[in-house]
C-alpha positions as CSV (number, residue, x, y, z in Angstrom):
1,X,-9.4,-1.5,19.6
2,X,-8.1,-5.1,19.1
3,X,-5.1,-5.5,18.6
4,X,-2.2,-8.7,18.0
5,X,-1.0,-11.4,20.7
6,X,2.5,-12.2,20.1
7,X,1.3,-14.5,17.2
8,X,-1.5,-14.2,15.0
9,X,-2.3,-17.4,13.3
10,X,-6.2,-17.6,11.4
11,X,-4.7,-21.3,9.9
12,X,-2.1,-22.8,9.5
13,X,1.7,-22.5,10.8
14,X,2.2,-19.3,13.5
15,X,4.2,-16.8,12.1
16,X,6.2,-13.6,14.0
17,X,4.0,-11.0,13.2
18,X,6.4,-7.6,12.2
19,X,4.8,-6.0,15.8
20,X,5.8,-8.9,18.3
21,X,8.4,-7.1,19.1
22,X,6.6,-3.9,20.3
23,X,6.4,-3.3,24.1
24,X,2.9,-3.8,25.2
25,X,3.6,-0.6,26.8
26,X,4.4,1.8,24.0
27,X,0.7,0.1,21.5
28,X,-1.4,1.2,24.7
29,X,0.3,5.0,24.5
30,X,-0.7,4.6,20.6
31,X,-3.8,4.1,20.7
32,X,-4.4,6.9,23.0
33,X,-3.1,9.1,20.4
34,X,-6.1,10.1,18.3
35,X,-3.8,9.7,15.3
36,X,-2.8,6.7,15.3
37,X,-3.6,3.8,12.9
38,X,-3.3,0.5,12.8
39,X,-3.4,-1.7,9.9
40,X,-3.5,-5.3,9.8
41,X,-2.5,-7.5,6.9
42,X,-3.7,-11.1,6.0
43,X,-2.3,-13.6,3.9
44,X,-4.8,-15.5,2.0
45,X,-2.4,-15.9,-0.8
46,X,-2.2,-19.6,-0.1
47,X,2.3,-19.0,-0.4
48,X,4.5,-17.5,2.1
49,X,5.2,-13.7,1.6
50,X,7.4,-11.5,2.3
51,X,6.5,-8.1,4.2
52,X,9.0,-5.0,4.4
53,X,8.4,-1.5,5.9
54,X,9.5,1.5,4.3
55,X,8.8,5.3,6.2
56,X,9.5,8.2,3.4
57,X,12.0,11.0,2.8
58,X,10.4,14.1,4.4
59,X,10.9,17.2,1.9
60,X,13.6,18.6,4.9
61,X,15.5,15.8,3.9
62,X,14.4,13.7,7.2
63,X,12.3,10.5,7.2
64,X,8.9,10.4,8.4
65,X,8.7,8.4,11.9
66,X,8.5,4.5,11.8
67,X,5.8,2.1,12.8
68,X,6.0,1.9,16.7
69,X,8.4,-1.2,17.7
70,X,10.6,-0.1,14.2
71,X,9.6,-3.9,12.3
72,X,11.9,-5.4,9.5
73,X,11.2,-7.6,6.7
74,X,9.4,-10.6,8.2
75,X,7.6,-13.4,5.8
76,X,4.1,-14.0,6.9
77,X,3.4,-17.1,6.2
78,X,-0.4,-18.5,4.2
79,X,-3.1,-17.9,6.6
80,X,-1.8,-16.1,9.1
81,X,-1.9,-12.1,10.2
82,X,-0.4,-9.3,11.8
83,X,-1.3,-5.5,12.9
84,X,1.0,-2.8,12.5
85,X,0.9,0.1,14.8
86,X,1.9,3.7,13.3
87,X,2.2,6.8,15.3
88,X,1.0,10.4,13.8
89,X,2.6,12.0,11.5
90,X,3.6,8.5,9.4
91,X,3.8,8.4,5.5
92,X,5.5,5.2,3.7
93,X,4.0,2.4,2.4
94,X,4.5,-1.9,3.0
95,X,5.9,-4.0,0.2
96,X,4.7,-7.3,-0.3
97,X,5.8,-10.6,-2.6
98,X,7.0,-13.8,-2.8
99,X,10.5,-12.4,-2.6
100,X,12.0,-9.6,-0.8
101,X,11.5,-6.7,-3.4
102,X,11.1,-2.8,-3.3
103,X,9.6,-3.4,-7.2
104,X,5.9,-5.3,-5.8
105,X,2.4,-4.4,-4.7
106,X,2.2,-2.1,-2.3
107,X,-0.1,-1.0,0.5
108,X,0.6,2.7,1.2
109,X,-0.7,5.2,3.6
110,X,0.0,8.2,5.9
111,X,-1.4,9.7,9.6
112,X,-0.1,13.1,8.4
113,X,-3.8,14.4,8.0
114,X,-6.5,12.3,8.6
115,X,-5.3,8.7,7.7
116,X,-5.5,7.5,4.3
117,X,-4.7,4.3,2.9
118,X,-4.4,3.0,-0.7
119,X,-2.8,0.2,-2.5
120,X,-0.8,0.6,-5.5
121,X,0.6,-1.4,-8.2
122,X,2.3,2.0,-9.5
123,X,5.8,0.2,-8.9
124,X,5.4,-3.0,-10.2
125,X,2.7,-6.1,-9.3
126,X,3.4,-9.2,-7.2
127,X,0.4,-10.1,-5.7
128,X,-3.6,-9.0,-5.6
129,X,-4.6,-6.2,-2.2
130,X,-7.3,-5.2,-1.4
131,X,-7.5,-2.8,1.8
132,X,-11.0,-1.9,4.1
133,X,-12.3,0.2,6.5
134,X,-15.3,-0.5,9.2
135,X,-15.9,-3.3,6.9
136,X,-16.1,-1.5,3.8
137,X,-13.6,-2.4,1.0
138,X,-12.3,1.0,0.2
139,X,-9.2,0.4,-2.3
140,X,-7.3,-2.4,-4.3
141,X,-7.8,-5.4,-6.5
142,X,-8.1,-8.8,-6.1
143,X,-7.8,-10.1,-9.1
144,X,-5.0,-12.2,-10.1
145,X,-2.8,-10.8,-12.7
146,X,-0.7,-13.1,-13.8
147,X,-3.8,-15.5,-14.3
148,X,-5.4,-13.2,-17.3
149,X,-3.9,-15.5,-20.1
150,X,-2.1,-12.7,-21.4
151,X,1.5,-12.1,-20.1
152,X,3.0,-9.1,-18.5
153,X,3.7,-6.0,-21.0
154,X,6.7,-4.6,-18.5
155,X,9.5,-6.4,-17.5
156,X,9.4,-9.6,-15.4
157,X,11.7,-9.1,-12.2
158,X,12.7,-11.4,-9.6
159,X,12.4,-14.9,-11.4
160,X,9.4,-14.1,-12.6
161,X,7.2,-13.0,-9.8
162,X,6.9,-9.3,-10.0
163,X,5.8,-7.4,-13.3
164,X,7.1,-4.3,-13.7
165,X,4.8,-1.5,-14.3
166,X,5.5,0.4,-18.4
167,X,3.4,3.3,-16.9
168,X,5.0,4.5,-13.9
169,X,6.5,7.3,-15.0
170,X,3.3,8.2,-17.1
171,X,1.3,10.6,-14.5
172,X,-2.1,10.1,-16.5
173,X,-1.8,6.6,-17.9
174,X,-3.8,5.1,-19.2
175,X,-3.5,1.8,-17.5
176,X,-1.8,-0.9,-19.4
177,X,-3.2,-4.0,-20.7
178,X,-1.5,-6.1,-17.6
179,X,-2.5,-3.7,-15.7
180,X,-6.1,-2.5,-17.0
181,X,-8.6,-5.2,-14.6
182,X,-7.8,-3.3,-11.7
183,X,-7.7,0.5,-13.0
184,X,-9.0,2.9,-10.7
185,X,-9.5,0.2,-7.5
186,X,-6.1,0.3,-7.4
187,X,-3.5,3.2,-8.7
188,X,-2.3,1.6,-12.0
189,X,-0.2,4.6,-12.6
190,X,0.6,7.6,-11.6
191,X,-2.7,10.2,-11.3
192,X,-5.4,6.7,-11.0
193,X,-7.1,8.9,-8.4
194,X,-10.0,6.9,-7.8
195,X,-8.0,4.1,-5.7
196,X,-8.2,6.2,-3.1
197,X,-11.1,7.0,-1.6
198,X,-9.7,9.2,1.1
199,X,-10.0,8.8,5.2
200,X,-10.2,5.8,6.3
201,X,-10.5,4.7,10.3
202,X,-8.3,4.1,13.0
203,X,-8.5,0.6,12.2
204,X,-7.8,-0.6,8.9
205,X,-8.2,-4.6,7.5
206,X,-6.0,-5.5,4.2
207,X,-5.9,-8.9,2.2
208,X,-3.5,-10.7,0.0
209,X,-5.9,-13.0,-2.3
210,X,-8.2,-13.1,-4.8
211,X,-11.1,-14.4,-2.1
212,X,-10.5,-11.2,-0.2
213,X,-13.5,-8.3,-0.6
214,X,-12.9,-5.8,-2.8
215,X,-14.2,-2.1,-4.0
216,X,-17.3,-1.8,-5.7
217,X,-15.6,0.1,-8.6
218,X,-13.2,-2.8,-9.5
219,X,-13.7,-3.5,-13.3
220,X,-15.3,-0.2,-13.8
221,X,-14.4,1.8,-16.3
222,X,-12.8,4.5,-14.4
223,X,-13.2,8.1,-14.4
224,X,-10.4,10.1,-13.2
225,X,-11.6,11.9,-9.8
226,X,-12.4,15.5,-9.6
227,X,-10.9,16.8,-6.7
228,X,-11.6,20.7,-8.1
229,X,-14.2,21.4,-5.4
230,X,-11.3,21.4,-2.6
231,X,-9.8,24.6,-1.4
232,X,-6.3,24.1,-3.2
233,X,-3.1,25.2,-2.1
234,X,-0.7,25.2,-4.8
235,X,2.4,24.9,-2.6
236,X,0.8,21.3,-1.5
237,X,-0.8,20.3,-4.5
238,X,0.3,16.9,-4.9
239,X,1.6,13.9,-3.4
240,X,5.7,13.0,-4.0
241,X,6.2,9.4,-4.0
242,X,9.4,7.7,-4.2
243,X,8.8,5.3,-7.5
244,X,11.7,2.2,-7.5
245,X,12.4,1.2,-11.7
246,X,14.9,-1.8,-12.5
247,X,18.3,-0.9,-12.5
248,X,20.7,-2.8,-14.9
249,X,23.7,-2.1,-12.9
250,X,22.6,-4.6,-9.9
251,X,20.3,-2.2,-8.0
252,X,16.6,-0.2,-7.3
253,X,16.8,3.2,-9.2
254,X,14.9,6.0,-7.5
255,X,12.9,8.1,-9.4
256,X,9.5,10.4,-8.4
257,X,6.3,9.7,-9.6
258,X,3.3,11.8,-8.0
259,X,-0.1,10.5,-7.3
260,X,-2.7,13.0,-5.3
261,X,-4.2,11.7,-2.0
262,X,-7.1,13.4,-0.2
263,X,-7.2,14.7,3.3
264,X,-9.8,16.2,4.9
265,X,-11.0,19.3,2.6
266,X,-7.8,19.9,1.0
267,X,-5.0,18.2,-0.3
268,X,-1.2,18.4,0.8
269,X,2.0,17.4,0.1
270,X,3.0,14.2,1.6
271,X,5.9,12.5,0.6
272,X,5.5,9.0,0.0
């Protein structure tokens, strides 16, 4: 498996890569671990961007472990890359935008089962994803939202460059007009099941632009996916994600929104 010198640059300005700080030593005992997954993210954006790194709440009330080496928000700047490392038994998700926000475009995924990756605009939209796996595109958009000459039906956060999402406390949608281009590539609320399309590799490539690949399905007008054919348990039916909505008061609310992820032949609860 490749993986990241201490700086990753494609073009442009080198930029500290969230996983230069992680010991050579401790990435070679990850990818021993049949587990493990490593995702890399480029920015093709064009702008600078900011990347943070968020592990979730266990239902115990403990956090699920962090990518190896424990990375911070870093800004990555146009052009260049990095590779994050995550151990098994990861769920949480990477926030990216032109500011620092928890309300943005995320890329989410988990090594609890077999890994799975999605990207999600469930929170709010910054910037256009799109995620793939042994050089497949497997999940998110790259269409530019803000460029659809129609403006954004939530509430525009953090001067303007994140629109918040009016559906994401609406499990089953529909997809709002902002939001619509990319329904069922990406989860555009709640229960938009088809933007994931379940295991992905060990390895996994994901793009900020609209010249980065995308899913076949994006602009399709999506079906919601029938995952009835899978053993079910009903303890572990769904998947609780930690959904961040603008709080008047001067801070991120947290509220749960649910959206079911696949692993394997059954599904299970993973919070996110």
């Amino acid at each position: 498996m490749a993986l990241p010198s201490k700086f990753i640059t494609l073009k442009g300005t080198p930029t500290k890569p969230a996983s230069a700080t992680t010991p050579r030593a401790m990435i070679d005992r990850a990818i021993a671990d049949p587990g493990v997954m490593t995702i890399s993210v480029t920015n093709a954006y064009g702008t600078p961007l900011s990347l943070s790194y968020e592990s979730n709440a266990a239902a115990d009330g403990t956090t699920f472990p962090p990518p190896i080496g424990n990375p911070t928000a870093a800004v990555l700047a146009p052009g260049a890359a990095t590779a994050i490392v995550y151990p098994t038994g990861w769920a949480g998700r990477i926030t990216v935008g032109k500011v620092n926000t928890d309300q943005g475009s995320k890329i989410e995924g988990s090594t609890t089962g077999e890994n799975d990756v999605d990207v999600s605009y469930v929170d709010g939209y910054t910037v256009p994803i799109t995620c793939s796996s042994l050089g497949v595109p497997v999940t998110g958009c790259n269409i530019e939202l803000f460029n659809q000459g129609f403006p954004c039906d939530g509430t525009l956060l953090n001067g303007g460059t994140t629109c918040h999402n009016p559906m994401q406390n609406q499990p089953n949608g529909p997809a709002s007009r902002f939001f619509a281009a990319c329904a069922g590539a990406a989860y555009t609320y709640p229960n938009d099941n088809n933007a994931d399309n379940g295991h992905v590799d060990t390895v996994v490539t994901c793009c900020i632009g609209t010249t980065c690949p995308a899913p076949a399905r994006q602009g399709q007008a999506p079906q919601k996916r029938d995952l009835s054919e899978a053993p079910v348990d009903s303890a572990n039916e769904q998947v609780l994600e930690t959904a961040v909505v603008p709080d008047t008061t001067g801070g991120p609310s947290l509220l749960p929104h649910m959206h079911k992820h696949r692993h394997g032949n059954g599904r299970h609860k993973v919070p996110f």
